[in-house]
N, C-alpha and C positions, 0 to 999 in steps of 0.2 A: 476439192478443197484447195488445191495449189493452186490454181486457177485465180483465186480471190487475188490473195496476194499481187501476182504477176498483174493483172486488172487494175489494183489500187496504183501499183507503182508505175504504170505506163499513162493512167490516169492526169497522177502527179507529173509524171516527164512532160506529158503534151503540153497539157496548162503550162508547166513552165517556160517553157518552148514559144510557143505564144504570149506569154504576159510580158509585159513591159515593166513588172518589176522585177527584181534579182532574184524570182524562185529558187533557177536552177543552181546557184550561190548555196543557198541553203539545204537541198536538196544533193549536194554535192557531198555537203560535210556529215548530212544528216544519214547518208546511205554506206559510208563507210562503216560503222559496226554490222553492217550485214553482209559479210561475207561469204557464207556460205550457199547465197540464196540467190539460185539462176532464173533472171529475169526473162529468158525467154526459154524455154523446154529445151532441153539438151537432150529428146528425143528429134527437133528440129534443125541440129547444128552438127548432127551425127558427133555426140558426145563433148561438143568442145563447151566450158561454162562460160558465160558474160554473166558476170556480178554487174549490183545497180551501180557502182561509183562509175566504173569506165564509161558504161552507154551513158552516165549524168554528162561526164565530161567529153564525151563526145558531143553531144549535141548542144554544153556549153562551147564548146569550139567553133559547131558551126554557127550558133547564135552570134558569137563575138565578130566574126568573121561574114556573115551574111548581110554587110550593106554595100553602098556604091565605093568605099575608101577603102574594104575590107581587104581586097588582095593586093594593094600598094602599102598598107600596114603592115599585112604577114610577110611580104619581102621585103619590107624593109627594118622588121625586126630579124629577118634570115640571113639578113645579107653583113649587115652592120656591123664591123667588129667590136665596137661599144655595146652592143646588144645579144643576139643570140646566136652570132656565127660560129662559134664554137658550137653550141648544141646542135646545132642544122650539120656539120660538118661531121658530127660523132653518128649523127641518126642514119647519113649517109652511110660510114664507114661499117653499122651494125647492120644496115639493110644490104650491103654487097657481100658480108661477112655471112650471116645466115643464108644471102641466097644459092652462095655457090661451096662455101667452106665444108658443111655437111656433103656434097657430092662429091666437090676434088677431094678429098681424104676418106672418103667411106671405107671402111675396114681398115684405116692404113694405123690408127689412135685409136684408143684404152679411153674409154665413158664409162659413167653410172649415165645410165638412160632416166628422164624425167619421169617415165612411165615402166611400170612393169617390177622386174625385179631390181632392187637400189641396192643390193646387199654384195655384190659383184658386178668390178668391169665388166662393160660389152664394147663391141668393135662398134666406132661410129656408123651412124645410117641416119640417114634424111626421117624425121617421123612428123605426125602434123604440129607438136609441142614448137616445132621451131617457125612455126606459124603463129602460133594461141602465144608464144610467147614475145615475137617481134609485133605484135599487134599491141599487146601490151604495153608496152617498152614506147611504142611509138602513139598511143595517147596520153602517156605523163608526157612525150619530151611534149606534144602541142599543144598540152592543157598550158605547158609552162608559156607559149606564146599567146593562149588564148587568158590568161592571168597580165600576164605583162605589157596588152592592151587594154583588159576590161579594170584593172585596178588602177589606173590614173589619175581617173576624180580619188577626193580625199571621200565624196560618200560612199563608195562603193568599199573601199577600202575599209569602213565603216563597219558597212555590211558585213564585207568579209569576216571581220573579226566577232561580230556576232553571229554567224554559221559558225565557225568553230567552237563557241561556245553551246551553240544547239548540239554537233555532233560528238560533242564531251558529254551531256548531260544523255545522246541516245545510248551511248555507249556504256553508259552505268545503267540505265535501266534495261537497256540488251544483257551486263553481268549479274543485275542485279536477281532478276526474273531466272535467267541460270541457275541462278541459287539458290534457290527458292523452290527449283525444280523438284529436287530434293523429297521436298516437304510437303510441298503440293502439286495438282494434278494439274499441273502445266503444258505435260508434255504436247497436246494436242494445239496447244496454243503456237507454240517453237517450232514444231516440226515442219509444217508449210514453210518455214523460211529457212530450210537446209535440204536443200534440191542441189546441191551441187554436185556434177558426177564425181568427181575424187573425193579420198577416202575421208570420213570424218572422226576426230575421235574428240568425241563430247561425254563420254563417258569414262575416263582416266580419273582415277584416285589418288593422292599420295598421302601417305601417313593417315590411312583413314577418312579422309576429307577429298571430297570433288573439286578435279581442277574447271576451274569458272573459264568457258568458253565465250559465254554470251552466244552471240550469233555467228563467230566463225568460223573456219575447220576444226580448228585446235587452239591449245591454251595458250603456247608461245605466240602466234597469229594475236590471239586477243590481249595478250601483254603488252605487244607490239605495238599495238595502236594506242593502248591507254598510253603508256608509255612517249607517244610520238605527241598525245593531245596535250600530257599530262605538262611536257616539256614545252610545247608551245604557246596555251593557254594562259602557265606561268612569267614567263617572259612576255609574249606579246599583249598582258593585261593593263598594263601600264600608258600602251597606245590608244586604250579603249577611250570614246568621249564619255557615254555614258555611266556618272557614277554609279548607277546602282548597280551596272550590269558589271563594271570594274571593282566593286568596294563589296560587293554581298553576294552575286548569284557567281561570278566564276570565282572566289573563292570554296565556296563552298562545293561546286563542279569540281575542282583540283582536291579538296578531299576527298571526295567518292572517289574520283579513276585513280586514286594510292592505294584506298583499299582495293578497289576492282585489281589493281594492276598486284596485290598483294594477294589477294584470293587466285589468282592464274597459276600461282605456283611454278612462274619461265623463271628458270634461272638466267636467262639472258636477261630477262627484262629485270632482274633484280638486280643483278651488274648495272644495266642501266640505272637503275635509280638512285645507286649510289653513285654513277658519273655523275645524275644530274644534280644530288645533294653538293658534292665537291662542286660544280658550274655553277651551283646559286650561290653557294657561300663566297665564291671569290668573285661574282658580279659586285653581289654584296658588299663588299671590302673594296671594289673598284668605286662604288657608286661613296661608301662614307668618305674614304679617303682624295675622293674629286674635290677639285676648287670648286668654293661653294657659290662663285659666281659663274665661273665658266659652264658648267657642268650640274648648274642648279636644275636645270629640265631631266637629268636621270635621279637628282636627289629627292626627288617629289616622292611623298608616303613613304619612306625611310621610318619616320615615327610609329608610324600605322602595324608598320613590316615588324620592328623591330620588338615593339609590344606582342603581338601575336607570336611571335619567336619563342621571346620568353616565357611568355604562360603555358605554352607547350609545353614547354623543357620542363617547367615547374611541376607540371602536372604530371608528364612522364615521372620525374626524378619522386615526386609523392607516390605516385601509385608501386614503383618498383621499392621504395622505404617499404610501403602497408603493406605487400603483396610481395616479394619476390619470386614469389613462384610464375606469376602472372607472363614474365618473358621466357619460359622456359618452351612453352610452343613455338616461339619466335626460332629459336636458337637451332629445337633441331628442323625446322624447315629450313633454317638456313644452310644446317650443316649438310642435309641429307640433298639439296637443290644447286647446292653452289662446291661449299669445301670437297664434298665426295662426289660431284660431276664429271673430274677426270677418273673415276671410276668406274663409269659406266660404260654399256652397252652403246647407247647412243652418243654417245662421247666418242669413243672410237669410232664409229661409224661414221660419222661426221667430217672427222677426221682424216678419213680414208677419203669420202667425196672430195674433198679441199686437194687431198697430194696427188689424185686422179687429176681432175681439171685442172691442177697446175704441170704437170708432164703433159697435158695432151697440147698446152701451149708451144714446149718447143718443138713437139711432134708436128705442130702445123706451120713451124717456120716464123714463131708468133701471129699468125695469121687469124686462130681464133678459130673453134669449131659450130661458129653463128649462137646466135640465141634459143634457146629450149636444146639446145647440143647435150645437155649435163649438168648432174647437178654438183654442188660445192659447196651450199653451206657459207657462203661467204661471199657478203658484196661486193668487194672487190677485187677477189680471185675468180666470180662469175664476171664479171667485168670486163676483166683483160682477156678469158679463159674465154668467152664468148663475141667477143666484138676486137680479140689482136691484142696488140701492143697499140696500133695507132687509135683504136676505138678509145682504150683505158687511159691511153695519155691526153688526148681530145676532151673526155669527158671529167678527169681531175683539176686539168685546167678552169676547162668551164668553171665546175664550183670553186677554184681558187678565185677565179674574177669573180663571183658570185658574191663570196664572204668581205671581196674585197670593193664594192661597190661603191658611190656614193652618191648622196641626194643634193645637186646645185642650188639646192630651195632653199629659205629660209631656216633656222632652226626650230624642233617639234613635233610634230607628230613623226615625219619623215627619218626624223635621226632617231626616236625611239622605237620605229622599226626595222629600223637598218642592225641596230644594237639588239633590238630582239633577236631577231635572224638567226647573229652569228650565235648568241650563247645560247641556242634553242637546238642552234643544227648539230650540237656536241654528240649529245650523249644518245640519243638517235643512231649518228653515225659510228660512234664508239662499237656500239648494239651491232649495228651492219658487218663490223668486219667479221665477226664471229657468226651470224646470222644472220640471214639472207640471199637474193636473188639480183639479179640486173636490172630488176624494173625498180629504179628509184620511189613508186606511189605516189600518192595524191598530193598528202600533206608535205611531203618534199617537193615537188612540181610548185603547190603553191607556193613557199619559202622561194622557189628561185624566182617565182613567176614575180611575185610582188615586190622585190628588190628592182628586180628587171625594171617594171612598173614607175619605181620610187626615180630611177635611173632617168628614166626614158621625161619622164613628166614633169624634172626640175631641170630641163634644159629649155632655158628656152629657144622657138622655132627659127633655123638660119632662114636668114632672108639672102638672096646675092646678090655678090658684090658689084657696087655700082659701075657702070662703064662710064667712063671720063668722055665729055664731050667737047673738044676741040671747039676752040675760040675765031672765032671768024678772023679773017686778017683785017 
């Protein structure tokens, strides 16, 4: 029965592979809610999982990359320091970092190991995780190259934005069917698509109630994602040309993944949602308070926005008049997920990983004890903790110049997703520093890739400078 699966999605990958239209575009965004679900047997790989998004973007890389221009592009977005020389220079620093730092210090630094037991340091040791993990790490960085070519036409970029509106609408019915599981005889349906060898917990309660996984390990994982679409859907909607796809189907995609992202029950991802209510409310207020001629291209649907706002609120503020009791499940999910979180078990434990991998930094000279070294709980103390001080400084920069980019082109599409970008990459990253790993992921690869993209594609091409030709006498 596993088999099926693995057959339909390799299916999909070839055809993509070969069409000449943006399959694997689609196929990129659409395979991210499946994460538990190893594409090729992990009896095959002696244990290690490939989920469908990396091998998607892999073999978008090599597609971007597989014509006669293909390897004078990729070094010349490597090499550029307008372009990706910072990330080519961090990807370096993280692949000399894993390949030697795990050996020069073995026993010498205090780890939580990726694998085994997390509940107690162990003395560093070379294991395959620093493998499965600098592979990782090293297809976001050249998805981000393989974006930062393929998004230069304004159609592609098109496209893009409706892939992410495809993998917003899989990712609700990946939670929604979750849910559902419950109730109905699903399970046979689900389980072909969680073949992953680590641990899965798809069956966690709180307060009664099942935490909505959808398809991947765990609930925080599927918060995660709603959370990362949730934020860039919202923002990057505005760029979309098509109205219907702008004005009806991704609003109505951004209500599902609140509730999906509300049924997960991550307290991370609920911090998040409150960073991202504060991020929209002051775009909000950037966008009325803009000159209404300069700034008339972000004031666009303000009307639209600001009705739908209100009838919300209206409607909230009625139901909790006729009902007050009706917010009181709200309250204590909130209390028992968030206010009493530093009370917990997992909370200290977390915690412990973060002040682990930060001691093992200056135990290796800031040197970094490579990628899959340990865990931490935190983007950017796995960051520094696994790739140095020069990897973590390399790769903060980069998204400094990322946020800080700009389009030479005309005003439009261009400047409202330069403007997406930045208020999209917030609350995401907020989420990271408390949560997560070094592998930046898809949806951020693309974020830097399409800025890059917007970068590279409103210059126009130097021609050289002409040679002066001496005048006969």
């Amino acid at each position: 029965m596993n088999m099926v699966p693995i057959a339909l999605f390799w299916t999909l990958a070839i055809w993509g592979l070969l069409s000449r239209k943006p399959v694997l575009l689609y196929l990129f965004f659409a395979s991210m809610p499946i994460g538990a679900f190893a594409v090729i047997p992990t009896a095959l790989t002696g244990g290690l999982t490939f989920t469908a998004t990396p091998i998607v973007a892999l073999l978008l890389i090599a597609r971007t990359f597989a014509d006669r221009s293909g390897p004078s592009a990729f070094l010349s977005l490597a090499v550029l320091p307008g372009r990706l020389m910072l990330l080519t220079l961090f990807w370096l620093v993280a692949a000399i970092a894993t390949a030697f730092m795990p050996r020069l210090f073995e026993g010498a630094v205090m780890v939580v190991p990726i694998r085994g037991t997390v509940s107690a340091p162990a003395p560093l040791q070379p294991t395959p995780q620093n493998i499965s993990q600098f592979t990782y790490l090293s297809i976001a960085v050249f998805s981000v190259f393989a974006f930062a070519r393929a998004l230069q036409p304004a159609a592609m970029r098109q496209h893009a934005l409706n892939a992410m509106c495809l993998g917003g609408f899989v990712t609700v019915v990946t939670g929604l069917l979750d849910y559902a599981s419950q109730f109905l005889p699903l399970a046979p349906l689900l389980e072909p698509f969680r073949t992953a060898s680590y641990a899965l917990l798809t069956d966690i309660e709180v307060l009664g109630a099942k935490r909505v996984v959808g398809l991947m390990p765990e609930a925080s994982a599927y918060g995660g994602l709603c959370l990362a679409l949730l934020s860039a859907l919202y923002f990057y909607r505005r760029a979309m040309a098509d109205d219907i796809l702008r004005n009806v189907y991704t609003p109505i995609v951004l209500g599902l993944l609140t509730l999906c992202a509300w049924l997960s029950t991550s307290s991370a991802t609920y911090v998040g949602m409150a960073v991202l209510v504060f991020v929209a409310a002051l775009e909000w207020f950037l966008r009325i308070t803009g000159d209404e001629h300069k700034d008339a291209i972000y004031r666009k649907g303000l009307a639209g926005e600001m009705s739908a706002t209100v009838t919300i609120v209206i409607a909230i503020a009625v139901l909790t008049i006729l009902q007050p009791q009706i917010l009181d499940p709200v309250y204590s999910l909130v209390q028992r997920m968030v206010l009493e979180k530093p009370e917990s078990s997992s909370f200290s434990e977390r915690g412990m990983w973060r002040s682990t991998a930060l001691a093992a930094l200056p135990g290796t000279h800031g040197l970094g004890v490579g990628l899959g070294g340990t865990r931490s709980s935190s983007g950017i103390v796995a960051m520094f903790s696994s790739t140095g001080i020069p990897g973590g400084l390399l790769f903060y920069a980069f998204i400094v110049q990322s946020l800080s980019r700009r389009s030479p082109g005309a005003p439009g599409e261009p400047q409202l997703i330069l403007s997406a970008f930045r208020f999209s990459f917030i609350a995401p990253f907020v989420v990271s520093l408390v949560v997560g790993d070094a592998d930046f992921g898809g949806i951020a690869a693309f974020g830097y890739g399409l800025v890059a993209a917007l970068a590279v594609a409103g210059r126009p091409p130097q021609r050289p400078a002409a040679i002066p030709i001496p005048r006969a006498a």
